[in-house]
MIVOZA-232059 format. One line per 5 residues: their letters; for each residue y negated, x negated, z negated of N, C-alpha, C. Coordinates in nm, 4 decimals, padded with zeros to 6 digits. Atoms other than C-alpha are relative to their C-alpha. Example, Ala and Ser with C-alpha at 12.3 -4.5 7.8 and 13.67 -1.06 7.14 Angstrom:
MIVOZA-232059
as) 00.1190:-00.0890:00.0000:00.4500:-01.2300:-00.7800:-00.1200:-00.0900:00.0000; 00.1190:00.0820:00.0060:00.1060:-01.3670:-00.7140:-00.1090:00.0770:-00.0730
END
This chain:
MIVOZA-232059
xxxxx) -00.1417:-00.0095:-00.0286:-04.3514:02.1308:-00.7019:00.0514:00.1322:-00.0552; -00.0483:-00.0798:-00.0017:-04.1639:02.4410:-00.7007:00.1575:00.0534:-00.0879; -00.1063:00.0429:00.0316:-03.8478:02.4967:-00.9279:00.0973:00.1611:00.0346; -00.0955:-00.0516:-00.0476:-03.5871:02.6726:-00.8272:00.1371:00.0529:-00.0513; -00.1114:-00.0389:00.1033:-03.2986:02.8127:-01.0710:00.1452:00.0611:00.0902
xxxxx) -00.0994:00.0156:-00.0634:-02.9536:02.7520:-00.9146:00.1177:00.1002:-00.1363; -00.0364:-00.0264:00.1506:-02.7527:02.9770:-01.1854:00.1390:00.0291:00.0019; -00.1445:-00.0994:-00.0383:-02.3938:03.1574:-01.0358:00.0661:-00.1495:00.0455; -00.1038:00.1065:-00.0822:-02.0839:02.9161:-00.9654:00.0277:00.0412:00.1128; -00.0685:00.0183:-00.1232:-02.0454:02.9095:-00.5819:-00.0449:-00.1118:00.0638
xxxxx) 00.0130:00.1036:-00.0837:-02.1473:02.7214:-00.3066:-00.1608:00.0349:00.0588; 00.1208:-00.0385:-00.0540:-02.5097:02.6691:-00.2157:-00.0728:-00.0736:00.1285; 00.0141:00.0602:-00.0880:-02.6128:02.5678:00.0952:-00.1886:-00.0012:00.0525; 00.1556:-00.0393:00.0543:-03.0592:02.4777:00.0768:00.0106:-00.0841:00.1022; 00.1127:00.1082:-00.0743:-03.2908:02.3429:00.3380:-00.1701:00.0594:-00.0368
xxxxx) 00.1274:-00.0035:00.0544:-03.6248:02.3063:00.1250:-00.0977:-00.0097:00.1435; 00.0938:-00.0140:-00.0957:-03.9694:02.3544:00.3300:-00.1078:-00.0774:-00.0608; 00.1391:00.0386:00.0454:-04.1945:02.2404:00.0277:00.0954:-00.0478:-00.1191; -00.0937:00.0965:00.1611:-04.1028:01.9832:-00.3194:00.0082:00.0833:-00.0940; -00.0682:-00.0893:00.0550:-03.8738:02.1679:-00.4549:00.0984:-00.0718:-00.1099
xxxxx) -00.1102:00.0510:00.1186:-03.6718:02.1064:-00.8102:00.0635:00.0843:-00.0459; -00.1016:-00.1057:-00.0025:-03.3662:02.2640:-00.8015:00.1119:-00.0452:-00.1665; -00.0424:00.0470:00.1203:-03.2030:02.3223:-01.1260:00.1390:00.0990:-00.0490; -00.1165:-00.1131:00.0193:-02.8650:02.4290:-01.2214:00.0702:-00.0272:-00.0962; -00.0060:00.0194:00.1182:-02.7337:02.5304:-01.5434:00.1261:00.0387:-00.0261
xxxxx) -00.1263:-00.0512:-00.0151:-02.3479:02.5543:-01.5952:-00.0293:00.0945:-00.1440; -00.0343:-00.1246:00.1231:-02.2276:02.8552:-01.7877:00.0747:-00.0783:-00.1200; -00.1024:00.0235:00.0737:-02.1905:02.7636:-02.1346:00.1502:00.0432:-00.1002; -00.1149:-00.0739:00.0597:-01.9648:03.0415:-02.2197:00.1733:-00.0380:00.0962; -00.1110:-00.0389:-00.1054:-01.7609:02.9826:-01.9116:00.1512:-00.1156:-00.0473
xxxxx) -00.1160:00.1396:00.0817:-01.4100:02.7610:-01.9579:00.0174:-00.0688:00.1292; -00.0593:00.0973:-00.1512:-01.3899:02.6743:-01.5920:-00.1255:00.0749:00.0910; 00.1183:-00.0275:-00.1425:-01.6534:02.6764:-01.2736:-00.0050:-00.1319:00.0749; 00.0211:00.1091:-00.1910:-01.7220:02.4985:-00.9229:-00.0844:00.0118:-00.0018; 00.1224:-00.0460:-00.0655:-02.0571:02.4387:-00.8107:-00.0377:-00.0666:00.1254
xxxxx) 00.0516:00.0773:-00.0985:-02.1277:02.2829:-00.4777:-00.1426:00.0306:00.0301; 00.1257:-00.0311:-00.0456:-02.4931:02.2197:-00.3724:00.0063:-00.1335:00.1130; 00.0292:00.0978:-00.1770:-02.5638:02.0987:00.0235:-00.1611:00.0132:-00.0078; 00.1759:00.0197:-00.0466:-02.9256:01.9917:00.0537:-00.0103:-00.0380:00.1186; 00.0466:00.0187:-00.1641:-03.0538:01.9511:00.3926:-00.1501:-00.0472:00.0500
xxxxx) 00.1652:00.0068:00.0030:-03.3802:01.7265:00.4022:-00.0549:-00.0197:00.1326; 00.0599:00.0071:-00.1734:-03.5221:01.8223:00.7841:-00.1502:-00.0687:-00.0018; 00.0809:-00.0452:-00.0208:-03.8810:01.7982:00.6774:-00.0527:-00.1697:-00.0348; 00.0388:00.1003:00.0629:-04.0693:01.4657:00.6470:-00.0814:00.0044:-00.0882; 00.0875:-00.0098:00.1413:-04.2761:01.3560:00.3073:00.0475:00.1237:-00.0658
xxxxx) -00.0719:-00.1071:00.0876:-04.0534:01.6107:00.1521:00.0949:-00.0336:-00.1358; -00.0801:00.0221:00.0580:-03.9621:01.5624:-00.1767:00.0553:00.0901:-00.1712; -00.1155:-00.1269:00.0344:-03.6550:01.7418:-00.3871:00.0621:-00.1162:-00.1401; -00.0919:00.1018:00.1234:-03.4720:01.6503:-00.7391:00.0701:00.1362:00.0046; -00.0978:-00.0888:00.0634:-03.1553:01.8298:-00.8252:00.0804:-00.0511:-00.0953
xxxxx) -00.0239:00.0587:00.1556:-03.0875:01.8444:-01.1869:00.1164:00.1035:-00.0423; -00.0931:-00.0988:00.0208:-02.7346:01.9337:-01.3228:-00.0046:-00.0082:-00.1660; 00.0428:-00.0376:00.1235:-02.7442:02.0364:-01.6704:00.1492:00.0557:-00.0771; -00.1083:-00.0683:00.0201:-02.4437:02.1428:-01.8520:00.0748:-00.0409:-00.1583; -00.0840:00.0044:00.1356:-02.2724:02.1810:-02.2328:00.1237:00.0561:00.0097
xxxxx) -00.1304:-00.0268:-00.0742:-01.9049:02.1884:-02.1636:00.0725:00.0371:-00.1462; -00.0647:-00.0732:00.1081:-01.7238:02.3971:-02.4668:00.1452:-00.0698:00.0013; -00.1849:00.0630:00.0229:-01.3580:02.2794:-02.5905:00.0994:00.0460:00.1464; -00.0970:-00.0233:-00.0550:-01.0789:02.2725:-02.3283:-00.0674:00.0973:00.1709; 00.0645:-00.0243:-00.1130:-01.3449:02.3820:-02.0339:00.0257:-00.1627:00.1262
xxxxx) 00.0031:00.0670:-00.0832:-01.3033:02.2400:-01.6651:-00.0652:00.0131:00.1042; 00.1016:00.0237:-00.1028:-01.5830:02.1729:-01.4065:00.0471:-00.0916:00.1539; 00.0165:00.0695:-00.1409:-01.5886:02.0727:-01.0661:-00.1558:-00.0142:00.0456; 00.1245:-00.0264:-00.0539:-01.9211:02.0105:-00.9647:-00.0625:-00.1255:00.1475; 00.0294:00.0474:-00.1742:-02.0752:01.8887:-00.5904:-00.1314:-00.0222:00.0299
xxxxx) 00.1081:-00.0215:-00.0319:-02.3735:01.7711:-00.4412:-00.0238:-00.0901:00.1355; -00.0186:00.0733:-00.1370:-02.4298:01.6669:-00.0850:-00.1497:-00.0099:00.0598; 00.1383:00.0075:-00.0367:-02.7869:01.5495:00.0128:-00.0168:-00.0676:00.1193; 00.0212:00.0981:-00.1756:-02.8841:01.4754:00.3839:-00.1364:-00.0153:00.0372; 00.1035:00.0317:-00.0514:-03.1467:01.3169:00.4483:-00.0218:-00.0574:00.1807
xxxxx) -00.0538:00.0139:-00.1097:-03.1877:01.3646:00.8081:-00.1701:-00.0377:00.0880; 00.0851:00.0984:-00.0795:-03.5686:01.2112:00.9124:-00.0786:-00.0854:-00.1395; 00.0617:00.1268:00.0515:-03.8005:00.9436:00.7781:-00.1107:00.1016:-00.1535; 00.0883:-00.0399:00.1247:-04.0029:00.9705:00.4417:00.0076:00.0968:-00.1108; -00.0681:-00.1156:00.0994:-03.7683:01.2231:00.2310:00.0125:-00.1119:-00.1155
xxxxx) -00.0124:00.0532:00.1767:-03.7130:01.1733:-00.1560:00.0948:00.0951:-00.0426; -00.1112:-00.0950:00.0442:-03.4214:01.3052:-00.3509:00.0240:-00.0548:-00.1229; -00.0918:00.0251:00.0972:-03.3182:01.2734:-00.7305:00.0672:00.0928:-00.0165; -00.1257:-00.0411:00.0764:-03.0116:01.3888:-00.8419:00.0596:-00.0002:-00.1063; -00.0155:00.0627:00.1109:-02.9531:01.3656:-01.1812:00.1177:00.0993:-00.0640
xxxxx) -00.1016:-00.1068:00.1034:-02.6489:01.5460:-01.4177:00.0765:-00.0685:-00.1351; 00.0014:00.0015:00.0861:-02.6804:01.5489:-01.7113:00.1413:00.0901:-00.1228; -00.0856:-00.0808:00.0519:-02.3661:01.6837:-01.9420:00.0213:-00.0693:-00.1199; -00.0750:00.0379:00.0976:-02.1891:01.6781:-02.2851:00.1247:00.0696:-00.0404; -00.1232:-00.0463:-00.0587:-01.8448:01.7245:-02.3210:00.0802:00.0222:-00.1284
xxxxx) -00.1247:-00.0396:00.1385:-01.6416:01.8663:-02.6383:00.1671:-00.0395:00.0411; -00.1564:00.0562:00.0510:-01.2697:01.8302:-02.7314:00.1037:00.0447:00.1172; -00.0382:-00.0370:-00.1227:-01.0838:01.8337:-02.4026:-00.0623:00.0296:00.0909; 00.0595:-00.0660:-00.1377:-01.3032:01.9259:-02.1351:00.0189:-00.1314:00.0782; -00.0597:00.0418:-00.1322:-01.2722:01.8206:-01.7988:-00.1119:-00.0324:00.1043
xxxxx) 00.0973:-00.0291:-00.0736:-01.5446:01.7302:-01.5689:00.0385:-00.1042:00.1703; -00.0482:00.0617:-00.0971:-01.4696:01.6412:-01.1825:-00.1673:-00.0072:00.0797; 00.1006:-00.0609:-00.0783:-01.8010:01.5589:-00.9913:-00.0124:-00.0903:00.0813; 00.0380:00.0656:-00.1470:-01.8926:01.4269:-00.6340:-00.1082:00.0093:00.0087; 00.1015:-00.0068:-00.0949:-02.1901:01.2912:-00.5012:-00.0307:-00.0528:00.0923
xxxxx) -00.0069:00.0485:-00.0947:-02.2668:01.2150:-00.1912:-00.1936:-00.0114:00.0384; 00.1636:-00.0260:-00.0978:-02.6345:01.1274:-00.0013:00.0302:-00.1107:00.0805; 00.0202:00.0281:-00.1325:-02.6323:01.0803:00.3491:-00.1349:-00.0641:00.0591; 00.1593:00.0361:-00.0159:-02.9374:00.8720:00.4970:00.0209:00.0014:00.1885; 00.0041:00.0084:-00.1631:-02.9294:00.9314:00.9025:-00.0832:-00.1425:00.0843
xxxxx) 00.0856:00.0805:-00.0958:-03.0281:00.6545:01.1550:-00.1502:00.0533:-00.0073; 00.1176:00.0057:-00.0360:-03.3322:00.7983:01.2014:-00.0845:-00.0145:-00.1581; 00.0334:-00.0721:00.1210:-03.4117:00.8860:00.8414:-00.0897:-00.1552:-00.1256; 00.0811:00.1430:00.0618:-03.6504:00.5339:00.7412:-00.0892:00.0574:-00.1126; 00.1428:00.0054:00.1783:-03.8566:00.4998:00.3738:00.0268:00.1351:-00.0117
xxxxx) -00.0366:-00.1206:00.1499:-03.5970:00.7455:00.2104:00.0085:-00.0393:-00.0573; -00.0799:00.0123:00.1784:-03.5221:00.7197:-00.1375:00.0326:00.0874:-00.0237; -00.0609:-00.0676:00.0165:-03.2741:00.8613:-00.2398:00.1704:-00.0631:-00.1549; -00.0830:00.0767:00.0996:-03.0638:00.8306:-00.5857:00.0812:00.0503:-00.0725; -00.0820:-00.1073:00.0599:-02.7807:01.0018:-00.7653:00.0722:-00.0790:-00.1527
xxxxx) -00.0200:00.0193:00.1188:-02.7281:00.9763:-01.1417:00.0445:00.0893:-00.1287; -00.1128:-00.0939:00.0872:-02.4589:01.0834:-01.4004:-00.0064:-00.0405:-00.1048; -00.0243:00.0452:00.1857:-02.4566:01.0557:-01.7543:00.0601:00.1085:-00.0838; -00.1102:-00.0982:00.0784:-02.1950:01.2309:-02.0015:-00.0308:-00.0714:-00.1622; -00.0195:00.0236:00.1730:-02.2176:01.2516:-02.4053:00.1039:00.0823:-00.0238
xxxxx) -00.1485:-00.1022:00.0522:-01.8726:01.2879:-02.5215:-00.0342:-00.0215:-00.1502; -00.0038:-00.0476:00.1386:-01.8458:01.4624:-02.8503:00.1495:00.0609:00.0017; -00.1336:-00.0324:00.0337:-01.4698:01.4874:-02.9264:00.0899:-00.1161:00.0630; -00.1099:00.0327:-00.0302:-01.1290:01.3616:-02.8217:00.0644:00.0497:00.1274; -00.1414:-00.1079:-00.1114:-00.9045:01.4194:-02.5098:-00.1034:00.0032:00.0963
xxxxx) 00.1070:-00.0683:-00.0365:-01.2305:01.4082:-02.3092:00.0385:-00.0464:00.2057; -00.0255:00.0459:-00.1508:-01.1967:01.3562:-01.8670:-00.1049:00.0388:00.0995; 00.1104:00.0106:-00.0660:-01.4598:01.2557:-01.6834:00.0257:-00.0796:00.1735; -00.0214:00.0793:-00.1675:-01.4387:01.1420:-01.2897:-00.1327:00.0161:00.0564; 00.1477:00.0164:-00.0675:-01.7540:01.0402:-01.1000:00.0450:-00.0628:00.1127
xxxxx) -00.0021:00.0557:-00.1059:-01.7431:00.9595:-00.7494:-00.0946:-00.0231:00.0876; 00.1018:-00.0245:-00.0556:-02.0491:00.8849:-00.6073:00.0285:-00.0627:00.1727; 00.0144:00.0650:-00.1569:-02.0547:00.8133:-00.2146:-00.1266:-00.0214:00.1118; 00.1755:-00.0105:-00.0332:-02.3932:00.6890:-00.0437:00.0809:-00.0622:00.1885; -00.0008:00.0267:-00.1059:-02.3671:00.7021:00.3535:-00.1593:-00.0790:00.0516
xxxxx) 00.1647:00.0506:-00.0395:-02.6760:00.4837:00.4744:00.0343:-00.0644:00.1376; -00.0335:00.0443:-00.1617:-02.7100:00.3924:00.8773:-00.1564:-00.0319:-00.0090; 00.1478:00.0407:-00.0431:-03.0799:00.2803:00.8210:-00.0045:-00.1160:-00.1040; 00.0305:00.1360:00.0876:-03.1908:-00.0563:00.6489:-00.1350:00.0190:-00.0635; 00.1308:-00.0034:00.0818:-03.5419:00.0413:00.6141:-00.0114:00.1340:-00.1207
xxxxx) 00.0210:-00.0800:00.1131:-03.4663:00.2827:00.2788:00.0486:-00.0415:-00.1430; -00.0498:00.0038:00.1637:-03.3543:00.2695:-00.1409:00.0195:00.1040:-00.0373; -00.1301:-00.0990:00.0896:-03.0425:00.4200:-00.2484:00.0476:-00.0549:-00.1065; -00.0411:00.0047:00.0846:-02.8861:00.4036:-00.5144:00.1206:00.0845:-00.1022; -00.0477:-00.0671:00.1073:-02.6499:00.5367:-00.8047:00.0511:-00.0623:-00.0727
xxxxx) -00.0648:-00.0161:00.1663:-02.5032:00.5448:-01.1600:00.0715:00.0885:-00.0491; -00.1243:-00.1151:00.0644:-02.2402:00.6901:-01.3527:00.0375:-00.0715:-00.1422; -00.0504:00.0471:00.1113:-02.2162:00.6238:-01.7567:00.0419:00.1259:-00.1041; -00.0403:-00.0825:00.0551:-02.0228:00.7851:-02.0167:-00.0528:-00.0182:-00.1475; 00.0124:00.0679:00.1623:-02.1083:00.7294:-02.3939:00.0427:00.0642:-00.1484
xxxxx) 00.0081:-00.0690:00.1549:-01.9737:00.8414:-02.7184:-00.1436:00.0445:-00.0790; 00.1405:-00.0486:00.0426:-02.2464:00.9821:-02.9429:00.0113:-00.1328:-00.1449; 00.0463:00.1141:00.0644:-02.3391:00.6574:-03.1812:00.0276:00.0176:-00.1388; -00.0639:-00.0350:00.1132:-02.1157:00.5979:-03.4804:-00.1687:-00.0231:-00.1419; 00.0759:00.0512:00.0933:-02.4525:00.4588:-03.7064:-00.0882:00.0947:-00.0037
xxxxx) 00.0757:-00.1090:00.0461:-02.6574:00.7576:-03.6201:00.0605:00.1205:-00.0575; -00.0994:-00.0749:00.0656:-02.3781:00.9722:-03.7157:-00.0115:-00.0129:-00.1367; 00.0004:00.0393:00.0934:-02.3251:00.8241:-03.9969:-00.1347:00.0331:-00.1453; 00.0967:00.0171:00.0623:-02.6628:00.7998:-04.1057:-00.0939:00.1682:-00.0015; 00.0371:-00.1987:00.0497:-02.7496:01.1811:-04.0893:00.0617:00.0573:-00.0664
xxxxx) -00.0868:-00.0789:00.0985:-02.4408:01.2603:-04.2380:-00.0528:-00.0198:-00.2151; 00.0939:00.0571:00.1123:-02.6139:01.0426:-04.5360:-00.1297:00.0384:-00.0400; 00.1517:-00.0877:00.0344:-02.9042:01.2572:-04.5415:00.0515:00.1623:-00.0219; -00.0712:-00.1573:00.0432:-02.6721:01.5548:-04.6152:00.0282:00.1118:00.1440; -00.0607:-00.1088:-00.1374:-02.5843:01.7259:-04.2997:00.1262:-00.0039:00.0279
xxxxx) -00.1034:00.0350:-00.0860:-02.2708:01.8072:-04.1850:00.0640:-00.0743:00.1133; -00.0393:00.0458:-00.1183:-02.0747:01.6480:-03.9514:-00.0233:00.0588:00.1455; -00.0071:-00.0638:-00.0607:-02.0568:01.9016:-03.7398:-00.2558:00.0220:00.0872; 00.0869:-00.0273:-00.0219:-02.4614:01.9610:-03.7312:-00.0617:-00.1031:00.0229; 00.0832:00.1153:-00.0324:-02.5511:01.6047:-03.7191:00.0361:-00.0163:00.1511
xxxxx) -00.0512:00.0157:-00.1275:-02.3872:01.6019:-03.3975:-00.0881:00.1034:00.1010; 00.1003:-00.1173:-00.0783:-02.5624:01.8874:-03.2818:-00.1677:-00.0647:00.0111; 00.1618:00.1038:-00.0670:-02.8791:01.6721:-03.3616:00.0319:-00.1168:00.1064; -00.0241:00.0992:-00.1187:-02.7628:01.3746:-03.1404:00.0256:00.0432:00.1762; 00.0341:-00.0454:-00.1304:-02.6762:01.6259:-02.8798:-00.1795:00.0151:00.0892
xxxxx) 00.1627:-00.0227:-00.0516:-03.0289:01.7470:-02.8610:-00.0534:-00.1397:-00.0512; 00.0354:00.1102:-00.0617:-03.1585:01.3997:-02.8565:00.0583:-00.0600:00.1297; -00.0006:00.0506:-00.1024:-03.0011:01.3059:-02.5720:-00.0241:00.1128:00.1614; 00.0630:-00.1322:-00.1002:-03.0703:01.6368:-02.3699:-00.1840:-00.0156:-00.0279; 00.1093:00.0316:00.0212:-03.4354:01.5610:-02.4955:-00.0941:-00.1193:00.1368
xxxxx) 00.0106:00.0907:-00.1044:-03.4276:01.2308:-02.2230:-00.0364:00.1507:00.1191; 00.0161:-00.0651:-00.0968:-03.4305:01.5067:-01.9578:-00.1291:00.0768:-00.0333; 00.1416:-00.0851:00.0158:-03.7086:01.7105:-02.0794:-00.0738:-00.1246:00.0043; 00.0589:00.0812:-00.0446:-03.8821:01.4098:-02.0965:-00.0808:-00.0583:00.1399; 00.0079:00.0257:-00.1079:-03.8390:01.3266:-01.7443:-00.0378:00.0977:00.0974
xxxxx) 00.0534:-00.1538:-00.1288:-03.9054:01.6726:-01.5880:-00.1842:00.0029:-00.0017; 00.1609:00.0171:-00.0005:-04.3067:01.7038:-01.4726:00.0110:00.1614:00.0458; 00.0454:-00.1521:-00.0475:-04.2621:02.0793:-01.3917:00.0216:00.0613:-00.1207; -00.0306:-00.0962:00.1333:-04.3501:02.3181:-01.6755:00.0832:00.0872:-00.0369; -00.1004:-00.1371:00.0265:-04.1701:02.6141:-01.5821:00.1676:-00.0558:-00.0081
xxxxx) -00.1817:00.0588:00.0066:-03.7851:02.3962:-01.5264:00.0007:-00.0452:-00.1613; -00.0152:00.0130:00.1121:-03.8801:02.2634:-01.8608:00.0345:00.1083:-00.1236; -00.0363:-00.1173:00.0549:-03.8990:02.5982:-01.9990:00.1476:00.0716:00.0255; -00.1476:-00.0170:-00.1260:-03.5758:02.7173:-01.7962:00.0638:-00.0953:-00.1007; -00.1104:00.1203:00.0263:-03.4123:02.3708:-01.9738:00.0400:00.0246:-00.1842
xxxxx) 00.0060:-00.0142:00.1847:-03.5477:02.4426:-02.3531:00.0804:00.1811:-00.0351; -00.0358:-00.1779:00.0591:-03.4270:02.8366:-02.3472:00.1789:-00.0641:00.0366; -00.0968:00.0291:-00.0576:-03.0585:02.6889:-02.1538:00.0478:-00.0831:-00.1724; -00.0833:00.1217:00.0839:-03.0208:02.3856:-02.4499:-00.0596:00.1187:-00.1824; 00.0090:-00.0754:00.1724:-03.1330:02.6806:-02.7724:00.1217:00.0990:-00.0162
END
């Protein structure tokens, strides 16, 4: 599989040829960005993950997009976005996957997860799954979670700041994603993005 580094806020419009893992890493300096990504799966036994990735700084606001069409039989698609969200930020994101009449034994699945770290925090998930075929498995998820008052706690009790124990709980839960990635080089790409 092939990975693919999605990196500038605009609008990207992909029709993969070969399994491709597209990976896109919001700016963490930035305070505000859009990202739309249109996938376009023409090709059969073709299969694609697009992974959103993102550490959202104080009083930052995101829009982010992802529109996956699966338009014949035997495509694969994860979607996964991954974020954590400081003191005010803002995160707006849409997903959509399309499964066409013709488009039988897709899978296809879109999944959101947010670690809020602060106060004031706004999260919207809208996932929308178009399916016109019976013979495929769709799916999605959308959870938010504070970062866990007992592990908090319990680092702060081993002498760390507040501030740095948090920074460890971040990187444990950005850790789940490295986990889950099987391509070396996006992993690399993910560990230089989360240092």
């Amino acid at each position: 599989m092939q990975t693919v580094l999605l990196q500038n806020q605009e609008t990207f419009s992909l029709e993969p040829k070969v399994d491709t893992l597209y990976l896109v890493l919001l700016d963490k300096k930035a305070n505000d960005g859009k990202i739309k990504v249109d996938l376009i799966l023409k090709n059969s036994d073709l299969n694609c993950q697009l992974l959103f990735l993102g550490i959202l700084k104080n009083k930052s606001n995101w829009q982010l997009e992802s529109n996956i069409r699966h338009l014949v039989p035997r495509s694969s698609c994860l979607t996964e976005v991954y974020l954590s969200q400081k003191d005010e930020s803002r995160v707006d994101f849409f997903g959509q996957i399309y499964i066409d009449q013709k488009a039988s034994q897709t899978k296809s699945f879109l999944k959101e997860q947010s670690l809020v770290i602060g106060e004031a925090i706004y999260n919207r998930s809208r996932p929308i799954l178009e399916i016109f075929n019976n013979r495929v498995k769709a799916s999605h998820s959308a959870s938010s979670s504070r970062i866990n008052e007992a592990d908090l706690f319990y680092l702060m009790s081993r002498g760390f700041e507040k501030i740095e124990a948090e920074k460890i709980l971040e990187e444990a839960f950005f850790n789940k994603v490295l986990d889950s990635v099987k391509v070396d080089s996006a992993k690399e790409l993910i560990k230089e993005y989360l240092c």
